[in-house]
C-alpha positions in Angstrom: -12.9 -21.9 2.4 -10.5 -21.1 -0.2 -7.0 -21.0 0.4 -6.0 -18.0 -1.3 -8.2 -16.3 1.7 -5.6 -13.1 2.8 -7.9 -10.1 3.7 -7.3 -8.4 6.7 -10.8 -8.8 7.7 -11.6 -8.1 11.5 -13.1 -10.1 13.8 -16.8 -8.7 13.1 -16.7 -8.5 9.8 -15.5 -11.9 9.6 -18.8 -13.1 12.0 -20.9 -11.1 9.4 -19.3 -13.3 6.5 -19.9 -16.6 9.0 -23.4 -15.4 9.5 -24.2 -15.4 5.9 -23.2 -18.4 4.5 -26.1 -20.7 6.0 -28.2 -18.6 3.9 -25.5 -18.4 0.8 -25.4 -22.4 0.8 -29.4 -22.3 1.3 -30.2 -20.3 -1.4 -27.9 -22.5 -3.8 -29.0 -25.9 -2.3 -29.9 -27.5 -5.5 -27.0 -26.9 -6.8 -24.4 -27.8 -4.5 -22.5 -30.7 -4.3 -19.1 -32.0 -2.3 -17.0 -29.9 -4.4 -18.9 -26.1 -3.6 -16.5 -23.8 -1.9 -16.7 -20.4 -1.0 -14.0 -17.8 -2.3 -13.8 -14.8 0.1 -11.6 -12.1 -1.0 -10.7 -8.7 -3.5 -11.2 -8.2 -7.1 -7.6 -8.3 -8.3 -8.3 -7.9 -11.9 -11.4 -7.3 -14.4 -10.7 -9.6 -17.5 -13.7 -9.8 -20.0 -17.2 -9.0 -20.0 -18.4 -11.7 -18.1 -15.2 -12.4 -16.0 -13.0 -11.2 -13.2 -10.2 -12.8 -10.9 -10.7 -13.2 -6.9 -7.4 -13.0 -5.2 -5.6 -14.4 -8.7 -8.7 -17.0 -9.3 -10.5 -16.6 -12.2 -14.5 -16.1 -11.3 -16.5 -16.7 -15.0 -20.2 -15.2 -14.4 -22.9 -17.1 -16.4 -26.7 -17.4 -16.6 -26.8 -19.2 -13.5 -25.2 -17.0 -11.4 -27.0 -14.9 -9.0 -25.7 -11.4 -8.1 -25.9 -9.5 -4.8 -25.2 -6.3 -3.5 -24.0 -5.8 0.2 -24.9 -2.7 2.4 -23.6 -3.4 5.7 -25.6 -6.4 7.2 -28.2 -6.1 4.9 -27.9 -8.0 1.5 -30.2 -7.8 -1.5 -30.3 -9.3 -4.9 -29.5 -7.2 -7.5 -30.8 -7.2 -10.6 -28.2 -7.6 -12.7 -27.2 -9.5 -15.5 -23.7 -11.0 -16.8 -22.9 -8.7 -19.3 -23.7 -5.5 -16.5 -22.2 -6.9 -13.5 -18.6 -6.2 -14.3 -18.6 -2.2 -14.3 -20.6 -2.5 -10.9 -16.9 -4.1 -9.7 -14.0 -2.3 -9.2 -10.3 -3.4 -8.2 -10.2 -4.1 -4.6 -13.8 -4.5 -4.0 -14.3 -6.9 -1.5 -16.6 -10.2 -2.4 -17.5 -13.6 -1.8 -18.0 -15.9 -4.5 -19.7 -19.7 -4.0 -19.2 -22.1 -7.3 -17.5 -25.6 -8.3 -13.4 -25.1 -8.9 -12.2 -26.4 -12.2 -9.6 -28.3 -11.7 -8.2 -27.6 -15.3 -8.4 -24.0 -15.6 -8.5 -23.0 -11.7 -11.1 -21.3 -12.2 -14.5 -20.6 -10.8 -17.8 -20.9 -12.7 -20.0 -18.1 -10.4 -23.1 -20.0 -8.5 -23.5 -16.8 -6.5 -22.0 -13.6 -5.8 -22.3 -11.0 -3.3 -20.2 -8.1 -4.0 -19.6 -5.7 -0.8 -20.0 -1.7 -1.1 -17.2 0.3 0.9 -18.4 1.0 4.1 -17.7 3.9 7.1 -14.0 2.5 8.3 -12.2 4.0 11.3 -8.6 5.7 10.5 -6.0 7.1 12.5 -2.2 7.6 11.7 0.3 10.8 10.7 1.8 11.9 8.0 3.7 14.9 6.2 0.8 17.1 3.9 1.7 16.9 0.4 -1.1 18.3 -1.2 -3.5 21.2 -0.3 -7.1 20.5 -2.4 -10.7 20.8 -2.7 -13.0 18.3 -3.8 -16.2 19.4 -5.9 -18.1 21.9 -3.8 -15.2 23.7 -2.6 -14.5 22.3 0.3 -10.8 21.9 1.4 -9.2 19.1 1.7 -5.4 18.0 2.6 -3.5 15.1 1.2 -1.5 13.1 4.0 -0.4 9.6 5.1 -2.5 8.6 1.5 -5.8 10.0 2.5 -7.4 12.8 1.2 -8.6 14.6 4.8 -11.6 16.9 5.2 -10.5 18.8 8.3 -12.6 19.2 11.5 -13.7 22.5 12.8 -11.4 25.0 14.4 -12.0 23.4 17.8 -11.1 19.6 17.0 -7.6 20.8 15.3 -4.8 21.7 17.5 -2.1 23.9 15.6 1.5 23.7 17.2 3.7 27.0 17.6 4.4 28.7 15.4 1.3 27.7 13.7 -1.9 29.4 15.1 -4.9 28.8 12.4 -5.9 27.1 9.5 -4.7 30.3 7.8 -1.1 28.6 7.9 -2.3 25.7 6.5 -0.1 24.5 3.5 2.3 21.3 2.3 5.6 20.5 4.2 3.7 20.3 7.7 2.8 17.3 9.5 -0.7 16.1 10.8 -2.0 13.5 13.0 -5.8 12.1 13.1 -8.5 10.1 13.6 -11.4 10.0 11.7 -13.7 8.0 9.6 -13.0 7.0 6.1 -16.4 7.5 3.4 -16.9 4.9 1.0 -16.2 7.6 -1.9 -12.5 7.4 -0.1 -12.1 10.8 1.8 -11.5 10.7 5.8 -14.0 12.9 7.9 -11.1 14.2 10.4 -13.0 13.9 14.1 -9.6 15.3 16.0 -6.5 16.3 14.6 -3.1 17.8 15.1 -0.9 20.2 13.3 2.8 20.7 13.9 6.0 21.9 11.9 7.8 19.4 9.8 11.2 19.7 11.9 14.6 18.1 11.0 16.3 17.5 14.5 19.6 17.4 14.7 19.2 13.2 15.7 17.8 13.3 12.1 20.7 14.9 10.2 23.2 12.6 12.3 21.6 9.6 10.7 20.6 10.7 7.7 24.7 11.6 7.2 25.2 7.8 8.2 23.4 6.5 5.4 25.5 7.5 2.3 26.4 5.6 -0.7 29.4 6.0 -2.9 28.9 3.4 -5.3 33.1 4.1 -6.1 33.9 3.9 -2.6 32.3 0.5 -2.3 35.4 -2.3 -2.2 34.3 -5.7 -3.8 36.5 -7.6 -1.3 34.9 -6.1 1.4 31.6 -8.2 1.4 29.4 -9.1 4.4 29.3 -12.7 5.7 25.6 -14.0 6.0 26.4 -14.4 9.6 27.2 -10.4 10.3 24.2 -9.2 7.6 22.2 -11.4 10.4 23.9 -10.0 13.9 24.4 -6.5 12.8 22.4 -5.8 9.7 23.0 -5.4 6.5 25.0 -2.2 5.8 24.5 -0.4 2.0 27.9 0.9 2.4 28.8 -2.5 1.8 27.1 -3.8 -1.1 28.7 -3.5 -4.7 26.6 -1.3 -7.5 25.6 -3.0 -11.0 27.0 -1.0 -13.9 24.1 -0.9 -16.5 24.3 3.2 -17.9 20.7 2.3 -19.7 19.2 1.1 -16.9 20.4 3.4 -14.5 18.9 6.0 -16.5 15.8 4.5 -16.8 15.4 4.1 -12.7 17.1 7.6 -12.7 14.0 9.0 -14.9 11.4 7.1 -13.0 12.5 8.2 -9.8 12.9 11.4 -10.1 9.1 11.9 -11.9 8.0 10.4 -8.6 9.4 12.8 -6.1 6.2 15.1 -5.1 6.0 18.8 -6.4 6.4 19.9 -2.6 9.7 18.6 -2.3 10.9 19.8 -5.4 9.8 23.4 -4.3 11.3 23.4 -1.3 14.7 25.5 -1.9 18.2 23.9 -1.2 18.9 25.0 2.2 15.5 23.9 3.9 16.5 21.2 5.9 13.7 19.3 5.6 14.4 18.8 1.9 15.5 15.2 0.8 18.2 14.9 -1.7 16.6 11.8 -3.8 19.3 9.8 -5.5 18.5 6.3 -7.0 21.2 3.6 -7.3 21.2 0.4 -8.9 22.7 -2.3 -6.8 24.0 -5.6 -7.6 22.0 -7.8 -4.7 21.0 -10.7 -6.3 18.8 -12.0 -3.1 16.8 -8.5 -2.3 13.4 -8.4 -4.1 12.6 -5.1 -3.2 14.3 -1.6 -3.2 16.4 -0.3 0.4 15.8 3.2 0.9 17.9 5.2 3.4 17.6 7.9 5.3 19.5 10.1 3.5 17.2 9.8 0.8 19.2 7.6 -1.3 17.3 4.3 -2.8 19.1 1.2 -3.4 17.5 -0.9 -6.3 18.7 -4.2 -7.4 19.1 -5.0 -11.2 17.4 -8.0 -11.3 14.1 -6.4 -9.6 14.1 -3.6 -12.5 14.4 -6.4 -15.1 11.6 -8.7 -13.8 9.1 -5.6 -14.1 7.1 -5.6 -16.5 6.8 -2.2 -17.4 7.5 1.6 -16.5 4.6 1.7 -13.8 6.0 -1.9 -11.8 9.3 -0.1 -11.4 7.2 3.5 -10.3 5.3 1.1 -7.5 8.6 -0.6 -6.0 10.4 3.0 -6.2 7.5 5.1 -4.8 7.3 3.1 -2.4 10.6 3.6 -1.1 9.9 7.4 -1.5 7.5 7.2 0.7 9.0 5.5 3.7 12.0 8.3 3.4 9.3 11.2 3.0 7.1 9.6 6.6 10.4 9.4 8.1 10.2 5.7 8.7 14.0 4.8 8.0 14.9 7.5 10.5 12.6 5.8 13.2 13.9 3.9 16.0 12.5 0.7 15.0 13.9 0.8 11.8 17.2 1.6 13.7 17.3 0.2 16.3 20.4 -3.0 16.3 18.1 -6.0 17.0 15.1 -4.8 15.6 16.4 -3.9 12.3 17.9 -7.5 11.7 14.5 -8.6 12.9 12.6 -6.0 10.5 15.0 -7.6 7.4 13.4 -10.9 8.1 10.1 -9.6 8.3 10.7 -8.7 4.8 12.1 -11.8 3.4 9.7 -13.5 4.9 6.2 -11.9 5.2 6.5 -9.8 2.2 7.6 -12.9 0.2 7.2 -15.7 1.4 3.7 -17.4 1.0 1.6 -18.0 4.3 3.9 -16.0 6.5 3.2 -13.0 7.8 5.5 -10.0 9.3 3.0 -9.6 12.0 4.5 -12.8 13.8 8.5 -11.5 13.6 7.8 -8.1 15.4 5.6 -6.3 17.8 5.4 -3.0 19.0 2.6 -0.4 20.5 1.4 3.0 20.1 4.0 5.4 20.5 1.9 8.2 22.5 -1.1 8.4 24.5 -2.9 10.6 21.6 -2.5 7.5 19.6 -3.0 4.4 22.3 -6.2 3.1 20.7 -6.3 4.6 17.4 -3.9 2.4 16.0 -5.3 -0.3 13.3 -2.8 -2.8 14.5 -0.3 -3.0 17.2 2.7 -4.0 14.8 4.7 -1.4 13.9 6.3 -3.0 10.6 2.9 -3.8 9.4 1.9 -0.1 9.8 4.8 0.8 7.7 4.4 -1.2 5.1 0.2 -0.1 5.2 1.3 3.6 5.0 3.8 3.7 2.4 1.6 1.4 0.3 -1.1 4.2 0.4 1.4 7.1 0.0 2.6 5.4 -3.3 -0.6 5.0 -4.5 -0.7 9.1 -4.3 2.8 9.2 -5.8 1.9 6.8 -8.7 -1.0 9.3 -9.6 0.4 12.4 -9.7 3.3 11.4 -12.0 0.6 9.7 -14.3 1.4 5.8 -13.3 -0.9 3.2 -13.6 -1.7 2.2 -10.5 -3.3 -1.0 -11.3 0.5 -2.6 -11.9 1.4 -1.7 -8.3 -0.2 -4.7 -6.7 1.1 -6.6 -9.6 4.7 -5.8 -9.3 4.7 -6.8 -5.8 3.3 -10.2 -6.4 5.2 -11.1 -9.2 8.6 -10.1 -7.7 7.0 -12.9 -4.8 7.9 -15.5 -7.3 10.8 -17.2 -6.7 12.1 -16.8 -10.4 10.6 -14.7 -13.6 9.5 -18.2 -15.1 7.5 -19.5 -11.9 3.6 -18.4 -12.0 2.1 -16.2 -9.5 2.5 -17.7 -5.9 -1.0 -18.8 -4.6 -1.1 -16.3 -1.7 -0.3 -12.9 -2.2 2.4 -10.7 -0.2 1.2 -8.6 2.1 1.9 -5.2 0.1 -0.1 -6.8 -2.8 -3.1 -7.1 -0.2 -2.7 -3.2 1.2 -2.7 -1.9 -2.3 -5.7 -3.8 -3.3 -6.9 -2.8 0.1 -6.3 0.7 -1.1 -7.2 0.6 -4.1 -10.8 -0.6 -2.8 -11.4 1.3 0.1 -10.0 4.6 -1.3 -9.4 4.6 -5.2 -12.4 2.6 -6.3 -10.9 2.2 -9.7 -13.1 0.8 -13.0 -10.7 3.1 -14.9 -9.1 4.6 -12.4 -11.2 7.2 -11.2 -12.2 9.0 -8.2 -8.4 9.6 -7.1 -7.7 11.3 -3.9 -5.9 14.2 -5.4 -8.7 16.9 -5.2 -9.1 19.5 -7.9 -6.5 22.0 -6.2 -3.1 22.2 -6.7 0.0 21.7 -4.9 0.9 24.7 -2.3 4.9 25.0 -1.6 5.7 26.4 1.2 
């Protein structure tokens, strides 16, 4: 099995792909010698007409490969030939791929390949509705927690006072669910909930904690290593990086990625986020901070190893996202012990290769609405998932490419601008492959969830 194996395949689904490869290495007998290994994994790039990368490894597809489509359990050979197979393939597919690695070019030359079509997936979570749509036939559809959402009938969807129907449907509320996700990306809602999007006064208290005055910010007054890892790190504390150029560049980006709901909302709605984008001059973070209040720390060295306009959009929107789910006002994220613990997660899951957040912190479902909904039982993970997808969404509406978002994330996981990709990829690289395959389905990236409707302020 190759190494570079890091999809989050379940238990079944990973007896289905055990299943098959008695057959795989049957059918290819002849051809296999001590050298044949089997590449499971997603399409992380498209590269020529007869090639395309599996988890960063090159996969060339000749005259001797064979080509197989995947429906479910049931796998048939496809007629295909090299020069067609590439536009069946889109980034994020899932596929296995059996051939000899060349040691040279680490590459694969294709013995076989089975690519796998999306399939019904269970979803559940919450999020804040930023979008009100409708996809081709008219039907409605809601934008939230970076699904598009086909809503249940009036007796599976509970509306919380002062809401009564779906007649008070619009952006700005918030929505729990569970439902199953169809392979052209949109969630079937099965049950779902409706409530006002409330700022509690808990919420203002902390959001007025988490400030920055970049001139208020005393040099002399820097953090030892040892309290950054007793009491957390604390922005306050942390010196900016005068650069006017490039803080109008992050300042532009930003603010193009801050959803049209927000922006309608007027002044004095409390639920409206002031977003202000600083840079910072943190020469050890490789991502951005984003605080409650709806300020986003970014360090200088992260905005010049991007590539391009759209890296910087994926590191910033994803920041965006986590303030507009609430997750830095959540008690995980501040809670004293767990937030130290929830910095390491990021240093080292997100970053380091082979190590995963989801062995620094546990947590459960927070309610018994969601006790056995959830996709996992570590809350940092779920973050991370979530605003992966809502940046996606973010990414799209402000006219991104999303296809740099992965990228971005993998190359900041290098340990300097120099060093090539690191053979595993970070874990937000693998959810927004993971979205970009189970909901995007990109060749050029179409079929976005953004519907054909506009946005609705409240």
């Amino acid at each position: 099995m190759d190494a570079r194996f890091s999809a989050r395949y379940s238990g079944k689904k990973l007896m289905r792909h055990l299943r098959s490869l008695p057959a795989l290495f049957a059918l290819a007998c002849p051809l296999i010698h001590a050298e044949q290994s089997v590449t499971i994994g997603y399409v992380t790039a498209i590269t020529s007409p007869s090639g395309f990368d599996v988890n960063g490894l090159h996969i060339a597809v000749t005259d001797r490969t064979a080509l197989f489509l995947s429906h479910g359990d049931v796998t048939a050979e496809a007629k295909w030939t090299p020069i067609s197979v590439l536009p069946q393939l889109y980034l994020g597919e899932e596929v296995e791929v059996l051939g000899d690695m060349d040691r040279r070019t680490r590459g694969i030359p294709a013995i076989k390949i089975i690519a796998s079509e999306p399939a019904p997936g269970r979803v559940s979570g919450s999020g804040v509705i930023d979008l009100i749509a409708s996809d081709a036939t008219g039907t409605p559809l809601v934008r939230a927690d970076g699904y598009l959402l086909e809503l249940p009938a009036k007796e599976n969807l509970t509306f919380l006072a002062p809401l009564k129907s779906p007649a008070d449907l619009r952006t700005n509320l918030w929505i729990r669910y569970r439902g199953t996700q169809r392979p052209d990306g949109v969630v079937e809602v099965e049950k779902g909930e409706i409530s006002p999007n409330l700022a509690k006064h808990s919420e203002e208290r902390r959001r007025s904690r988490n400030e920055y005055d970049p001139e208020a910010v005393d040099p002399a007054d820097a953090q030892s290593t040892a309290a950054k890892f007793l009491n957390g790190a604390d922005p306050r504390r942390i010196p900016p990086f005068h650069d006017d150029a490039m803080q109008a560049r992050i300042d532009r980006i930003g603010n193009s990625l801050i959803p049209a709901f927000q922006k309608a909302l007027p002044a004095t709605d409390p639920t409206r986020i002031d977003f202000r984008f600083f840079l910072i001059d943190d020469p050890k973070r490789r991502g951005a901070w984003p605080l409650a209040s709806g300020i986003i720390l970014i360090p200088e060295q992260v905005v010049v190893r991007c590539a391009n306009d759209s890296q910087i959009a994926a590191i910033l929107a994803d920041s965006i996202a986590e303030i507009l789910e609430k997750q830095p006002l959540s008690e995980f994220a501040n809670g004293h012990k767990l937030k130290t613990v929830g910095l390491a997660g990021q240093a080292a899951g997100l970053f380091i290769p082979g190590v995963s957040a989801a062995g620094l912190a546990t947590g459960g479902a927070s309610t018994a609405w969601e006790a056995g909904h959830m996709n996992s039982n570590d809350p940092m993970r779920e973050t991370h998932q979530q605003s992966a997808r809502v940046s996606l969404c973010l990414m799209h509406d402000a006219g991104y490419d999303l296809t740099e978002a992965p990228k971005a994330w993998w190359m900041l996981a290098a340990k300097s601008p120099a060093d090539p990709l690191p053979k595993y990829m970070p874990d937000r690289t693998v959810f927004l492959y993971e979205g970009l395959g189970t909901t995007w389905h990109i060749e050029g990236a179409k079929k976005p969830p953004s519907g054909s409707g506009s946005t609705s302020a409240p």
